[in-house]
TINU-156917 format. One record per residue (C-alpha): residue in one letter; x, y, z. Coordinates in steps of 0.05 Angstrom, whole numbers, plus 5000, padded with zeros to 4 digits. Example, Ala and Ser with C-alpha at 12.3 -4.5 7.8 and 13.67 -1.06 7.14 Angstrom:
<pts>
a524649105156
s527349795143
</pts>
This chain:
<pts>
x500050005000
x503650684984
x503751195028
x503252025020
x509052324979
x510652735043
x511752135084
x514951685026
x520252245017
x521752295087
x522851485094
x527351615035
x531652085058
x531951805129
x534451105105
x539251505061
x545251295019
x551351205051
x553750845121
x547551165150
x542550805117
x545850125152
x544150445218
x537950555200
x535749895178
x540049475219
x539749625302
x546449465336
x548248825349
x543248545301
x543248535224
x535748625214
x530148825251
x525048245264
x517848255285
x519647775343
x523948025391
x526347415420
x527047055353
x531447605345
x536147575416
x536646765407
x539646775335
x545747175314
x547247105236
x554347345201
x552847985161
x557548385116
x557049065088
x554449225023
x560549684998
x558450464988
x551050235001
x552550185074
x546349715079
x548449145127
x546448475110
x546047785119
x550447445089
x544746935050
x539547345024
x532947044977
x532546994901
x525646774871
x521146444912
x513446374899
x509846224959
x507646834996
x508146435073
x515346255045
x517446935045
x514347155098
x516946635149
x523946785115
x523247435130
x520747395207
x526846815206
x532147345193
x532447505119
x532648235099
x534948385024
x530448074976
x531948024893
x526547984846
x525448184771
x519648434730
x521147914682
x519647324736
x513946864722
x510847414669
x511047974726
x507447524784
x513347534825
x513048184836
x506348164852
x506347684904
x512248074939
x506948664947
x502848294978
x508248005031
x510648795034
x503149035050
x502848985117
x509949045130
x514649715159
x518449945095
x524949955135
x524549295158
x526548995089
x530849115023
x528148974967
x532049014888
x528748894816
x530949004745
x526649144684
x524748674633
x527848944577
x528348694490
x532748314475
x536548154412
x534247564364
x539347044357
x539846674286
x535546134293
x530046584337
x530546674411
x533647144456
x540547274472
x543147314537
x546347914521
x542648594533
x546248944472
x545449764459
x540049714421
x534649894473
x530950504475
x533150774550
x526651174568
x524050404569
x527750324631
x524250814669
x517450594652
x519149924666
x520450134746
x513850514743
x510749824732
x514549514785
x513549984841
x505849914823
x506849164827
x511049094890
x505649764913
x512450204947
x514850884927
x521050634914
x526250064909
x532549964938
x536649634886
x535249774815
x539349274769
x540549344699
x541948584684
x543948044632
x549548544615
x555548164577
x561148634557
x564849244583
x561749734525
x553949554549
x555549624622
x559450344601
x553850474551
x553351184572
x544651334559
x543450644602
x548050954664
x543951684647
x537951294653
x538851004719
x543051584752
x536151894736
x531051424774
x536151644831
x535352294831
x527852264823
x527751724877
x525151144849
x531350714873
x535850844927
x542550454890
x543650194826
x547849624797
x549249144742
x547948364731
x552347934694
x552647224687
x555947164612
x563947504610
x563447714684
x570247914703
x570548414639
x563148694659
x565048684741
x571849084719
x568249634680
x562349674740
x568349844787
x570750394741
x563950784713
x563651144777
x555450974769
x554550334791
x553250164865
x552549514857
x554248854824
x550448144819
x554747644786
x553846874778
x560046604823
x560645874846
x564745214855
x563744934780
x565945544738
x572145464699
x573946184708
x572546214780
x578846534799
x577947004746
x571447254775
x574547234838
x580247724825
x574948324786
x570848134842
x576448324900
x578548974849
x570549154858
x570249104934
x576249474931
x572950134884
x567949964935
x561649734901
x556949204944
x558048534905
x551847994911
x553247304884
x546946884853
x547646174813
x551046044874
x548545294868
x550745154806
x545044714780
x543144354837
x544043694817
x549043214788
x546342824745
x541242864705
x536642304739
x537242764801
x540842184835
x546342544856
x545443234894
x550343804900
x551643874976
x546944554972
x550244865038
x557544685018
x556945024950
x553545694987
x559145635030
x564145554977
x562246234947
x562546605019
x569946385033
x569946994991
x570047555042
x568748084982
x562247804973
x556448085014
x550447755007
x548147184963
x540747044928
x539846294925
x533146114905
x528245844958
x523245234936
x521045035008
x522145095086
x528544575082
x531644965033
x530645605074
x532445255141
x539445025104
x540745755082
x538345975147
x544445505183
x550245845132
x547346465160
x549446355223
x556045925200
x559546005137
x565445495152
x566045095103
x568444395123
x573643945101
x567943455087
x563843935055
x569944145008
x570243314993
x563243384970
x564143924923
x569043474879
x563242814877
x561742984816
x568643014778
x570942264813
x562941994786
x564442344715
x558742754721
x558243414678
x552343784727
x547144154702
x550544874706
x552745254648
x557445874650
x555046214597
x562246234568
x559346264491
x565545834467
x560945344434
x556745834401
x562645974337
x562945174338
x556345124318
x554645094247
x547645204259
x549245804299
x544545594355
x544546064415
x547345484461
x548845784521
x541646054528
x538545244511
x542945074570
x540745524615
x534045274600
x536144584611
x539144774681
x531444954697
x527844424669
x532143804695
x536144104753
x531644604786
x525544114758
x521744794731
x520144644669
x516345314661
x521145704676
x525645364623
x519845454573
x520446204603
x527846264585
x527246104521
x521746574498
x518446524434
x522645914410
x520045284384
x521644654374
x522844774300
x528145224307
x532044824351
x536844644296
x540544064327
x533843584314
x536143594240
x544043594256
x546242744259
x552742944284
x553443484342
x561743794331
x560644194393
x565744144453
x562744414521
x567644744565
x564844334622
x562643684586
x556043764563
x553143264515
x549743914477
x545543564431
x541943084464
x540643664517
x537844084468
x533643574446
x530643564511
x528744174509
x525644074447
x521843584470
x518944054525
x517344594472
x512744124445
x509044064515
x502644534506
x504745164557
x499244884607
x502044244620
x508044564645
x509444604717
</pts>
């Protein structure tokens, strides 16, 4: 429910934009206010400062999650900064967020979105991951005019421009106008940039615009690059921008059977070795999953038995479910299929078990123009093992599920 413009101003310049706004929000000796008190006094959870922000945070925060008691509980459980987009689940996301925020004190909770903006067509149909130039900017303030209706606030705390893939887009100087704007009229409180294609080159030029706040990068165990990301990630910190980590998991599961799980807990704790990362945004499916985030919360040590689990699936010659988005295979391809992006989709469909959402990912493409149903020999080498074609024709498979069906 939105409040007067006198009062929404007010909250807005009383949570402010530096090292006071983590006073505000976060009492001392406590990283976020709860609703119960002595929920509050009997748990103690390891929070870390999000750079120039000054918002202080736990260090697990939520990513999607579509069940409104979910959230909620999360939130009287501890959890302050939550990430959403206006592209999730056709807007709905959103949506149900404003209803959890209804009731709730504004200050009591951080809350970050992105717009859902065009993207570029790739040969074969489909979108690329890759935002491009292309895009008219005043689209980008409309599109948080729709959100803040959605979510029903005045304004947001984190504003990211995402699925940004190379130093020229994240320097692109009418998107950084565009946002610099919705700060100065108040519609966001910080900005920042999402990569998870060519991270370390779009981290790197985040640190230098002298615009961005903030940066959400894909970081965990099974990239090949990790330590790549880690270094632009440590130069970040260091220009001081807040850093949030997401694909954290890194596809959940093994195998594709689901036989094999990822130790969920070692791989969030893998990424949080890294003191230069703030907060994280796994994705929460159900109270177990929230009650294992819950326990890195309060202890990020990552054990020598956890760190055993983390290599399971190199000694069982598994390849995962994860995909870095590293575009190598895309030039192999004669078909010119926009592989990365039928990966991703995979990842949802048979690792996260959301077939939707990979029908989501992949936008107006159908089966038809999945070219590898017509290719009898796939020359594609993965960077991380993938057998690509019989993977994509999964996924074609699932385009030929009528939308309804789809869970």
């Amino acid at each position: 429910m939105k409040r007067d413009s006198l009062t929404s101003r007010r909250d807005f310049l009383r949570i402010g934009t530096t090292a006071i706004a983590g006073a505000a929000l976060f009492p001392s000796g406590a990283c976020a206010p709860q609703s119960n008190k002595k929920t509050q006094k009997d748990r103690k959870y390891v929070c870390r400062t999000l750079g120039r922000t000054g918002l202080r945070l736990p260090v697990v925060s939520m990513g999607s999650c579509y069940a409104i008691d979910l959230v909620r509980t999360a939130l009287e459980k501890g959890i302050v900064y939550i990430h959403t987009s206006s592209g999730y689940s056709e807007q709905n996301h959103e949506r149900l967020l404003g209803e959890v925020f209804r009731d709730r004190r504004r200050d009591s909770f951080v809350i970050a979105t992105s717009p859902d903006l065009p993207y570029p067509s790739g040969r074969r149909g489909g979108r690329s991951l890759g935002l491009g130039r292309d895009v008219n900017p005043e689209l980008i303030g409309e599109s948080i005019e729709g959100s803040l209706g959605r979510l029903g606030l005045d304004y947001v705390d984190i504003y990211y421009l995402c699925s940004i893939s190379s130093r020229d887009v994240t320097l692109f100087e009418p998107y950084m106008k565009a946002f610099e704007r919705l700060k100065k009229d108040r519609k966001t409180r910080f900005v920042g940039i999402g990569t998870h294609e060519n991270e370390p080159e779009v981290i790197r030029a985040a640190a230098e615009s002298g615009v961005w706040d903030v940066v959400l990068t894909a970081y965990n165990f099974r990239q090949s690059h990790r330590e790549e990301v880690r270094s632009a990630i440590h130069e970040a910190a260091k220009a001081g921008l807040g850093v949030v980590a997401m694909k954290t998991q890194a596809g959940v599961y093994w195998d594709r059977g689901r036989a094999e799980k990822i130790n969920m807990k070692a791989a969030l704790k893998w990424v949080l070795q890294d003191k230069n990362v703030h907060t994280t945004i796994p994705a929460f499916s159900n109270y177990d999953e929230m009650e294992e985030d819950l326990a890195v919360m309060a202890d990020p040590t990552l054990t020598p038995e956890e760190k055993r689990d983390l290599e399971l699936g190199e000694e069982l010659g598994f390849s995962g479910h994860y995909c870095q988005q590293c575009r190598r295979c895309v030039a192999q391809c004669p078909e010119g299929m926009d592989i990365p992006t039928l990966m991703r989709s995979y990842m949802y469909a048979f690792g996260h078990r959301r077939p939707k959402k990979a029908r989501d990912t992949l936008r107006s493409w159908t089966s038809s123009q999945i070219g590898c149903k017509s290719c009898t020999m796939c020359e594609v080498t993965c960077s991380l093992g993938f057998d690509v074609r019989s993977r994509a024709l999964d996924i074609a498979r699932i385009l030929e599920v009528p939308e309804e069906f789809l869970g």
